[in-house]
C-alpha positions in Angstrom: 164.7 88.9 148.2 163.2 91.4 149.9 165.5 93.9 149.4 165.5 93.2 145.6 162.2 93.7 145.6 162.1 96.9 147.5 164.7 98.2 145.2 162.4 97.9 142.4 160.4 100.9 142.9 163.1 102.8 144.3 165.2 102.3 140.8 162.3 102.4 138.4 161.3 106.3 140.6 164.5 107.2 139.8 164.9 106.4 136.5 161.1 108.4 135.9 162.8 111.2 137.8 166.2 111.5 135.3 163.5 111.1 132.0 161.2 113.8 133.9 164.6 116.3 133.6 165.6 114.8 130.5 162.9 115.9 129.1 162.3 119.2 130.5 166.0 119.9 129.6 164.8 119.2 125.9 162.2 121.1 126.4 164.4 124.1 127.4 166.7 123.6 124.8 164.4 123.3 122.0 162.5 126.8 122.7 166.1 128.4 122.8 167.1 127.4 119.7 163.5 128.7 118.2 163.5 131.6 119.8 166.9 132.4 118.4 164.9 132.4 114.4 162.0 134.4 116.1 163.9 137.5 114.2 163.8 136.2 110.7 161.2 137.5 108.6 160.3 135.0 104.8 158.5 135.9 102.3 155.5 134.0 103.1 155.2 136.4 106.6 155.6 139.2 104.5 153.0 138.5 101.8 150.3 136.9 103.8 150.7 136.7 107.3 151.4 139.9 108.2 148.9 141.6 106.2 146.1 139.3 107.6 147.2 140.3 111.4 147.2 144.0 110.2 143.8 143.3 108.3 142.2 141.6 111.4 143.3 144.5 113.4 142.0 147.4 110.9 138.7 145.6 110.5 137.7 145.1 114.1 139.2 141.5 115.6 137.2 138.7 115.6 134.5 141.3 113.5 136.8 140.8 110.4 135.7 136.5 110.8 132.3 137.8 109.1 134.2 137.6 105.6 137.6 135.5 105.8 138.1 136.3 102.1 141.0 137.7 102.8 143.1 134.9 103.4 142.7 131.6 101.5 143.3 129.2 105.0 140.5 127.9 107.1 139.3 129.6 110.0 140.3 127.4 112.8 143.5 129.2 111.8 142.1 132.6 111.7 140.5 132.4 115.0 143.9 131.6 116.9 145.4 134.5 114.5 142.9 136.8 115.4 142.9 135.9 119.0 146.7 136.6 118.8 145.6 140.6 118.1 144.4 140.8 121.5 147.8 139.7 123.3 150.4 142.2 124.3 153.1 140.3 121.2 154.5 141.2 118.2 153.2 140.0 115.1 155.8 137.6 114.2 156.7 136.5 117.5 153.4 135.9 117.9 152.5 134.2 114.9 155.5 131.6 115.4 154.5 131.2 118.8 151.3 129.0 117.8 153.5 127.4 115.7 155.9 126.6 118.6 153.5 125.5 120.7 152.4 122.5 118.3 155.7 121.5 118.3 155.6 120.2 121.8 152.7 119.1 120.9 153.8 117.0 118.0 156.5 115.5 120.0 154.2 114.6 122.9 152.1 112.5 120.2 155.4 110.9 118.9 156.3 110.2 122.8 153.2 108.8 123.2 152.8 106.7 120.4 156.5 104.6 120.6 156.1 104.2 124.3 152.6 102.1 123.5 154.2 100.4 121.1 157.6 99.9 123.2 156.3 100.0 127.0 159.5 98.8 128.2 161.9 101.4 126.4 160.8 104.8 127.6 164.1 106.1 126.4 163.6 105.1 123.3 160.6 107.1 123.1 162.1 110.1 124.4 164.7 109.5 121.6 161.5 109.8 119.2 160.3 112.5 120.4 163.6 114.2 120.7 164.4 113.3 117.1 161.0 114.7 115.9 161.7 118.7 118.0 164.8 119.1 116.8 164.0 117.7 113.1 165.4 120.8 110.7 161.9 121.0 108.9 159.6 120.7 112.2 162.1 124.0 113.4 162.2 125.5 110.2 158.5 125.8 109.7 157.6 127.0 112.8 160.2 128.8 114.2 162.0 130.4 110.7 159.3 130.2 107.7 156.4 130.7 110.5 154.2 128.0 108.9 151.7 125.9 110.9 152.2 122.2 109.3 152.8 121.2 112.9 149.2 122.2 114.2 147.6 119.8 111.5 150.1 117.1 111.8 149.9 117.2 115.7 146.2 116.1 115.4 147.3 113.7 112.8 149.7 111.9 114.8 147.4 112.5 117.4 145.1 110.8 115.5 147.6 107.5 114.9 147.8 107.0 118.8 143.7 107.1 119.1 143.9 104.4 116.2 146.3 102.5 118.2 144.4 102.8 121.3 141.3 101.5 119.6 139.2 104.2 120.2 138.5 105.8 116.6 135.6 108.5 117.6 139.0 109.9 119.4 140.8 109.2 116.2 138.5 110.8 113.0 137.6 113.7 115.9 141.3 114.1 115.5 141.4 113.7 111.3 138.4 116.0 111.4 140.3 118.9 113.2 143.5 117.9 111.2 141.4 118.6 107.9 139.9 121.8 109.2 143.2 123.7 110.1 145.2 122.2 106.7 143.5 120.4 103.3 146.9 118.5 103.4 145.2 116.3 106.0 143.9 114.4 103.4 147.3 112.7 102.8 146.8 110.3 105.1 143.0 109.7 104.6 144.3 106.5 102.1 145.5 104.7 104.9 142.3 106.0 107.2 140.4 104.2 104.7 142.3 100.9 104.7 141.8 101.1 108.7 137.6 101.1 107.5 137.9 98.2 105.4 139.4 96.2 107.5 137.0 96.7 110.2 139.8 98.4 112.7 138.0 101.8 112.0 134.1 101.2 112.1 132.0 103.2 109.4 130.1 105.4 111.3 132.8 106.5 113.0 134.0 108.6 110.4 131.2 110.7 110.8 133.0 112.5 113.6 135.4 114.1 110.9 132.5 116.1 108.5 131.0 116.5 112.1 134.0 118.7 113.7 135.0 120.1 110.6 131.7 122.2 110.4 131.6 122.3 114.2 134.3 124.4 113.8 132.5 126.5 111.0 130.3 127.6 113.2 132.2 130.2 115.4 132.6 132.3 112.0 128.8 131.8 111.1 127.3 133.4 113.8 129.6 136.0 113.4 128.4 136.4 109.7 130.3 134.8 107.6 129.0 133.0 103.8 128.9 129.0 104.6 129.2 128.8 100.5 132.6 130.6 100.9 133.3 128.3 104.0 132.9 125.3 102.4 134.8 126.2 99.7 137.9 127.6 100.6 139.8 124.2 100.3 138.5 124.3 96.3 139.7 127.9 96.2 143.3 127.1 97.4 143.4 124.1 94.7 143.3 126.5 92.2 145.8 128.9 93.1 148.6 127.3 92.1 148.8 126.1 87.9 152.9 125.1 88.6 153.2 120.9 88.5 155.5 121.3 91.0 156.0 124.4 93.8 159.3 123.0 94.9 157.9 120.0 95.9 160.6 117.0 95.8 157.5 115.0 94.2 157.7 113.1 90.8 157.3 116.3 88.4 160.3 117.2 89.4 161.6 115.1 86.2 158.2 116.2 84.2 158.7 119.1 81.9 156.1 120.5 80.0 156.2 123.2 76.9 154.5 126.3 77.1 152.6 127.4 80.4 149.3 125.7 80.3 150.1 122.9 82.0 146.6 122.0 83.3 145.8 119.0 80.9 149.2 117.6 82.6 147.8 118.5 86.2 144.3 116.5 85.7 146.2 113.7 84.2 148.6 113.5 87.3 145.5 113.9 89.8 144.0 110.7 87.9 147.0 108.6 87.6 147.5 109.4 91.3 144.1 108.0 92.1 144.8 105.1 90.2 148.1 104.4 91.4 146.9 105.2 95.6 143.8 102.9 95.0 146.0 100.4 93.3 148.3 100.4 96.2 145.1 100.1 99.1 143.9 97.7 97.4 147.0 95.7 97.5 147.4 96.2 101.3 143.8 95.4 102.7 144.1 91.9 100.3 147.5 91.4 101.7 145.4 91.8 105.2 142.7 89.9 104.4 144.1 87.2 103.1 147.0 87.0 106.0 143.7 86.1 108.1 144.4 82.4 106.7 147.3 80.8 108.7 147.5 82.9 111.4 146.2 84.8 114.2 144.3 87.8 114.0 145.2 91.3 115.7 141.1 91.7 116.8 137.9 91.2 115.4 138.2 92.3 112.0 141.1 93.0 111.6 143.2 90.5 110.1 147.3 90.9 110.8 146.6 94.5 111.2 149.6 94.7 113.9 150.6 98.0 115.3 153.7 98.5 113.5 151.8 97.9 110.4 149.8 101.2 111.0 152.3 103.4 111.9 154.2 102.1 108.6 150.7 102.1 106.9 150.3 106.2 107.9 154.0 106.6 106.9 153.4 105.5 103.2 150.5 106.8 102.5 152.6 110.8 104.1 154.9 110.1 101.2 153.0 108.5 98.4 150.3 111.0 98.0 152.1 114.1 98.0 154.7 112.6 95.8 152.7 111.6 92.9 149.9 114.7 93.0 150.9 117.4 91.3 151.3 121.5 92.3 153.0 120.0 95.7 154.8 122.6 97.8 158.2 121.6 99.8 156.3 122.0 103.1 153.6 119.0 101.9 155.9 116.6 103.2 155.9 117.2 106.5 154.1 114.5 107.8 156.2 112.3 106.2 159.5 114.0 108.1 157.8 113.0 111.4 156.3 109.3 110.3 159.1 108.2 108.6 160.9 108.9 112.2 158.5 107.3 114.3 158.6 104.2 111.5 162.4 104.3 111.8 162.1 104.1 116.1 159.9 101.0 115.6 162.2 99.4 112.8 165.6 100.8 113.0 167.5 97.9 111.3 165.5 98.2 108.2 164.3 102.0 108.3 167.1 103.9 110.3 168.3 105.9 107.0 164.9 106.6 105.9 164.0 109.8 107.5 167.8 110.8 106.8 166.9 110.6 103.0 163.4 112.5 103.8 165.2 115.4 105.5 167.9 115.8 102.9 165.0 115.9 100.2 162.7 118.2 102.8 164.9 120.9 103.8 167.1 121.4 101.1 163.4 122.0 99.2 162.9 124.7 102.5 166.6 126.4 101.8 165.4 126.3 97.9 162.4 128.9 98.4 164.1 130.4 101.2 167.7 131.1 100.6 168.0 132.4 97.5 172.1 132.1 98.4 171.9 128.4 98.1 169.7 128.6 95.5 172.6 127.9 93.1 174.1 124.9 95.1 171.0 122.8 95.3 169.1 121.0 92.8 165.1 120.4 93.1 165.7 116.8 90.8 168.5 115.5 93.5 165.5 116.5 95.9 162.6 114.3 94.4 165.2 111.7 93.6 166.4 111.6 97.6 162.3 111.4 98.1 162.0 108.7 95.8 164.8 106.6 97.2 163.0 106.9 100.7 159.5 106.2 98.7 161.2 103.0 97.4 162.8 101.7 101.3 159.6 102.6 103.0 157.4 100.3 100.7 160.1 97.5 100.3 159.8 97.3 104.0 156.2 97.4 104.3 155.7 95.1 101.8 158.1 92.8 103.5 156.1 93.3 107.1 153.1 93.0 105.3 154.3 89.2 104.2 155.7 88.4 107.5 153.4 86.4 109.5 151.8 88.3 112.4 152.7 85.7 114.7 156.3 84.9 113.6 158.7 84.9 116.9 161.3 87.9 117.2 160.0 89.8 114.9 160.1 93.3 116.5 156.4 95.1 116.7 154.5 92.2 115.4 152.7 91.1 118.4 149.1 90.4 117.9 148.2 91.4 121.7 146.9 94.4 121.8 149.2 96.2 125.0 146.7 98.8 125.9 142.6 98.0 127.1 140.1 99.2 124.6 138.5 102.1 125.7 135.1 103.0 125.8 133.8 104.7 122.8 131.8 108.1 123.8 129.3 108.2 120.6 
């Protein structure tokens, strides 16, 4: 016995040693095959980010801050863009560098999150986290189109594993920053506020996201900068765009309107959109509340809130808002391509095809603005009709989780026992 016991360690070392390689293999691999698109040059680099870099250059560095006008994004962006005219790099290498880097970073949230909620199956959570780096859209947009969706969605799913953790100063700290890089943060604000009204996210903590969001202001205010044209930059961007769909796979894909004033149709969407996302929190913190009857809870005030039930909570609520809204571009669903994968890890009986149909939907709307070859071989309808078969999956099994009681034996991820010890709050 007490060489089985000594053994232990020795096997458990070397099994942290091969997932240590494993995953500095990935690693490896995964910047090769980014740095192999470093050339490629979209239209997007073209139009905006390359004459911002030039303009932040001409105009004096982190001087040009005083009046970010010229670019309709945020300036936590702008400050990492202008810090990249002081480095000895290319503009576009550069500029798909921070991108690159928030990759890893977006992985390492997806690690982290399965292996809380599957302690025993680290390899399953390397899987995740594999799945999510080599995910065509998370390479694409970084590495290709030289977007920075990952940046806000790392602090997203960052976000999901402070929820999970019960600590959620750490978690709206984390929606805050999300919603200062990217206004597309706000897709998963629905299911923040389900967390709040079933107590698992208290109130006041949600102070912490208006609180970093102007922390971060302030950099470009002492440097000059209007805090009216701060403030509103997100209102700015809203109104760029009068298409109801920017080949988004959302629902107006099958809306068609004559003529080119389409904005009666875009305020009607934004409304039946609220409606439909209320409706549908509504539903899910009475299906909470009243699962409180009959069976255990998952904490104080929080009634069969179990941890699978959040990640499939923030998976929804990726999908749902960006597929009813209109004026959606393709890259809006990117927090969905990483979600629906993490969902899929926790329930891969029921959800394994889910992020399939996501991808097919999400990249072939990528190769639609970017290809223009393809452009004839691919069809924006079959794209919101792939999303809206994955829409349909992900809330059939949610709904069906939601009914399950949070106590029912071999149910995978519905344990009420919370596997990690709450940590202290520091507000």
């Amino acid at each position: 016995m007490l060489d089985t016991a000594a053994e232990t360690p020795r096997r458990q070392t070397a099994d942290s040693t091969v997932l240590a390689l494993a995953a500095y293999t990935t690693v490896a691999v995964a910047l090769l095959v980014r740095i192999l698109l470093l050339p490629f040059e979209s239209g997007d680099y073209v139009t905006f980010l390359e004459p911002w870099y030039w303009h932040i250059v001409s105009h004096g560095g982190f001087q040009t801050l005083a009046d970010p006008s010229f670019s309709d994004y945020n300036v936590p962006y702008l400050y990492l863009l202008t810090a990249l005219t002081y480095l000895p790099l290319p503009s576009l290498a550069g500029i798909k560098w921070i991108s690159i880097l928030f990759d890893l970073a977006l992985a390492y949230h997806s690690f982290r999150i399965v292996s809380l909620l599957r302690p025993t199956q680290r390899w399953t959570a390397f899987g995740a986290a594999t799945v999510v780096l080599f995910l065509p859209t998370v390479v694409a947009n970084s590495a290709w189109w030289g977007q920075c969706d990952a940046m806000y969605t790392a602090f997203l799913v960052g976000g999901i594993h402070h929820v999970l953790r019960r600590r959620p100063w750490w978690a709206c700290t984390f929606f805050g920053i999300a919603l200062a890089v990217k206004f597309q943060a706000v897709f998963l604000f629905p299911f923040l506020l389900v967390l709040v009204l079933v107590g698992r996210v208290p109130w006041r903590s949600l102070l912490a996201i208006p609180a970093v969001y102007l922390a971060l202001d302030v950099p470009a205010l002492l440097l000059g900068a209007d805090p009216g044209k701060l403030l509103t930059v997100y209102a700015r961007q809203a109104d760029t765009y009068h298409y109801l769909t920017v080949n988004g796979p959302s629902l107006y894909q099958f809306v068609a309107v004559p003529g080119d004033d389409t904005d009666a149709v875009r305020s009607a969407g934004v409304l039946v959109a609220g409606v439909l996302v209320a409706l549908l929190i509504g539903l899910a913190v009475w299906s909470l509340w009243r699962g409180r009857r009959g069976g255990p809870d998952s904490g104080p005030g929080m009634p069969g809130l179990t941890d699978t039930r959040i990640v499939l909570l923030a998976a929804c609520s990726a999908i749902v808002v960006p597929f009813l809204l209109p004026s959606m571009h393709e890259r809006y669903f990117f927090t969905a391509d990483v979600l629906t994968v993490l969902a899929a890890f926790l329930l891969p009986r029921q959800l394994w095809y889910v992020p399939v149909l996501v991808q097919l939907a999400s990249f072939g709307s990528y190769l639609y603005c970017n290809s223009a070859t393809l452009v004839p071989y691919l069809s924006m309808p079959a794209h919101g009709v792939l999303m809206l078969l994955a829409l349909i999956a992900l809330l059939r099994t949610t709904v069906h989780e939601f009914r399950h009681r949070s106590d029912a034996p071999g149910v995978p991820g519905q344990q009420v026992v919370d596997r990690s010890p709450a940590e202290p709050n520091l507000v």
